[in-house]
N, C-alpha and C positions, 0 to 999 in steps of 0.2 A: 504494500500500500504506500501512496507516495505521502506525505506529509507536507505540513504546512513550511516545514524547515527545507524542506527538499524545492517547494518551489521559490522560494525566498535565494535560496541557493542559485537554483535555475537564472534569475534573475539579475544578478549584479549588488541588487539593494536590499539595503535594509529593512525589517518589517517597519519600520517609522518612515524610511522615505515611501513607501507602496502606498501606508495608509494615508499620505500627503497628497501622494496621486490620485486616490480613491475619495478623498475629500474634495480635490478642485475638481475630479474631471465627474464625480457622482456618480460612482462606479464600484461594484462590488470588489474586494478585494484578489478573487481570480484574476477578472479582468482588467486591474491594476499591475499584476506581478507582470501579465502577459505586454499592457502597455510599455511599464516599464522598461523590459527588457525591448521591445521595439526602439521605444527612444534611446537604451545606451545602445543600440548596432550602428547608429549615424551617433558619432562618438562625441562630435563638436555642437551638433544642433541638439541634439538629445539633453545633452549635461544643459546648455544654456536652456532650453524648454523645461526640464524638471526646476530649474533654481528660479524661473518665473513660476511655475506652479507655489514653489514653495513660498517663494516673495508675494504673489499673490494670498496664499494662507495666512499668512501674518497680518498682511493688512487687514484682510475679514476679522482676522480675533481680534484686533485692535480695533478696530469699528464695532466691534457687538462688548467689547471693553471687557474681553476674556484674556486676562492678563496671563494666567497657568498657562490656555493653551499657548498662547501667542510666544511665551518665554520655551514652552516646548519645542514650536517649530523653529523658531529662532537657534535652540540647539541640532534641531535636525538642519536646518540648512547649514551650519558652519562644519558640522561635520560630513556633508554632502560636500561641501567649498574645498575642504582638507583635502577628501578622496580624488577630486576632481578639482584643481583648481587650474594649471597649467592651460588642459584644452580648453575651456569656454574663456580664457584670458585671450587667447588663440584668436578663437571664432569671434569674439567682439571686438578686437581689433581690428580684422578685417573686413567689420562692417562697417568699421566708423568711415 
């Protein structure tokens, strides 16, 4: 039997960044792991799309003035930042 751990695995990310995904895109947590892992195959647009999901999360907890969640994701994105910080410094460069 595959397990919750096994697709978490599957995926790149952590069960904190999935359920991040699962909150903006309002999306059960399967079809978050599966998201997820679509956005890190495109390695530079993916990492910069999840850290706008997440940056977008924040702001909502801070606009409904949910200061825990908001401090939560605030740790999920810095430790999304850490894993990934090089390629999306990358990719928005070469947007600017």
């Amino acid at each position: 039997m595959i397990t919750d751990d096994d697709l978490f695995a599957f995926c790149g990310l952590s069960p904190e960044e999935v359920a991040a995904i699962a909150e903006h895109d309002h999306e059960n947590l399967i079809l978050s792991i599966a998201h997820g892992e679509t956005l890190l195959e495109d390695e530079k647009k993916g990492v910069v799309t999840i850290k706008h999901y997440l940056e977008e999360n924040i702001a909502a907890a801070k606009s409904k003035g949910d200061k825990t969640h908001e401090e939560a994701l605030k740790k999920v994105y810095q430790a999304f930042d850490k894993a990934h910080p090089t390629v999306a410094e990358e990719f928005s460069k070469k947007r600017l």
